[in-house]
MARLUM-789345 format. One record per residue (C-alpha): x, y, z; residue in three letters. Coordinates in steps of 0.001 Angstrom, whole numbers, padded with zeros to 6 digits, always signed. Last residue first. Layout:
REM residues N
XYZALA
...
END
This chain:
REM residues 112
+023487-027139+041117UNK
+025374-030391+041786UNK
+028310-028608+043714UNK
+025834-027356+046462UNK
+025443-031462+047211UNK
+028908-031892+047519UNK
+029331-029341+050012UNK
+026234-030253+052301UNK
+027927-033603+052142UNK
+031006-032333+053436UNK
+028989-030583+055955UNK
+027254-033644+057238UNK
+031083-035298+056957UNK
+032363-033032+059078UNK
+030174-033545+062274UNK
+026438-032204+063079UNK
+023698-034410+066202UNK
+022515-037436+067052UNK
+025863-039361+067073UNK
+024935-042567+065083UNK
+022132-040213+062889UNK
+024943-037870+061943UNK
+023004-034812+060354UNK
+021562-033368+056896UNK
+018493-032196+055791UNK
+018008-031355+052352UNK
+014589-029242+050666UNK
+013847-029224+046901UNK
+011412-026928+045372UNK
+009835-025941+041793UNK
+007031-028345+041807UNK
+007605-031052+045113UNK
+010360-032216+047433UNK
+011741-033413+050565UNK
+014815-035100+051572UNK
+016433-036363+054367UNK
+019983-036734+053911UNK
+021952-040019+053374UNK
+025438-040939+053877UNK
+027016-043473+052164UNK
+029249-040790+050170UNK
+028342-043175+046363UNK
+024697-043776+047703UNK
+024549-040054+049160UNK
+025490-038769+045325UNK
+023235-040737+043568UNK
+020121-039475+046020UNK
+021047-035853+045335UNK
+021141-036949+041854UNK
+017668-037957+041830UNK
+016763-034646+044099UNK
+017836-032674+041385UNK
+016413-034737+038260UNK
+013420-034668+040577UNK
+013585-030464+041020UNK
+014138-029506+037766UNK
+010837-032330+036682UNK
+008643-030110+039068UNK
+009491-027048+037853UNK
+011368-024050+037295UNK
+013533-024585+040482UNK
+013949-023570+044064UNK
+016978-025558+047012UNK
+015726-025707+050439UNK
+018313-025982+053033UNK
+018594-027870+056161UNK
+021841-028839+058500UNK
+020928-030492+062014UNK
+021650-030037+065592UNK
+019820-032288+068188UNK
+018530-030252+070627UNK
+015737-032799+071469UNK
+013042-030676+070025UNK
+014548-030605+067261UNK
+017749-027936+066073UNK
+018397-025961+063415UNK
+021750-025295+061667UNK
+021211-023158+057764UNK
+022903-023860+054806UNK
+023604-021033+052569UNK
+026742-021943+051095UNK
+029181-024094+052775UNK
+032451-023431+054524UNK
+031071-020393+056827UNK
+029189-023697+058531UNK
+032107-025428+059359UNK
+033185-022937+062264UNK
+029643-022309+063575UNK
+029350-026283+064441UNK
+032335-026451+065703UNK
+031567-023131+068122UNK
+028037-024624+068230UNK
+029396-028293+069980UNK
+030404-030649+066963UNK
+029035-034684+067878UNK
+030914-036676+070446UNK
+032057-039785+068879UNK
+031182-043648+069829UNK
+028815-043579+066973UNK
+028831-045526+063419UNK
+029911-042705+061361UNK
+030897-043430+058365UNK
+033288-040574+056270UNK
+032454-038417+054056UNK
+035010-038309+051310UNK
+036645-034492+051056UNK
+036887-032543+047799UNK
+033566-031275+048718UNK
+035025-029672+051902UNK
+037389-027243+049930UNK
+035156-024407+050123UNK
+032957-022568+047976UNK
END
């Protein structure tokens, strides 16, 4: 969909400001169905839930979701069980969305 999963994500170790919405709002048209939420803490975040056949579709998935955030170095949250898959993504170090969460977002839509 976009160009973003050509990028490398990049490690954040804080000292940044995270995106405001308008950044936020820009980024997201450049991935597929990702959604921004926010905690109680308004801390910004990226989720989507992924469906499958099964429970096996959805390990292999989730197994190469993992691959992929060992080779970025940036890891997602992930939940799963039969026939579902659900990513989170955001900058722990900044507490909040930058380009790398949506270049992992990105990547991670390519694996499907």
């Amino acid at each position: 969909m976009s160009d973003l999963a050509d990028k490398k994500c990049i490690p954040c170790e804080g000292g940044i400001p995270s995106f405001d919405t308008t950044e936020i709002h820009k980024y997201l048209k450049k991935v597929d169905g990702w959604d921004v939420k926010s905690n109680e803490d308004k801390i910004y975040y990226l989720i989507k839930e992924f469906k499958f056949e099964n429970f096996v579709d959805s390990q292999n998935f989730v197994n190469k979701v993992g691959n992929l955030a060992e080779e970025e170095g940036h890891h997602p949250d992930i939940w799963f069980g039969w026939g579902y898959a659900k990513i989170k993504i955001f900058t722990h170090a900044i507490r909040g969305l930058h380009e790398s969460d949506f270049v992992l977002a990105a990547k991670i839509d390519k694996i499907i």
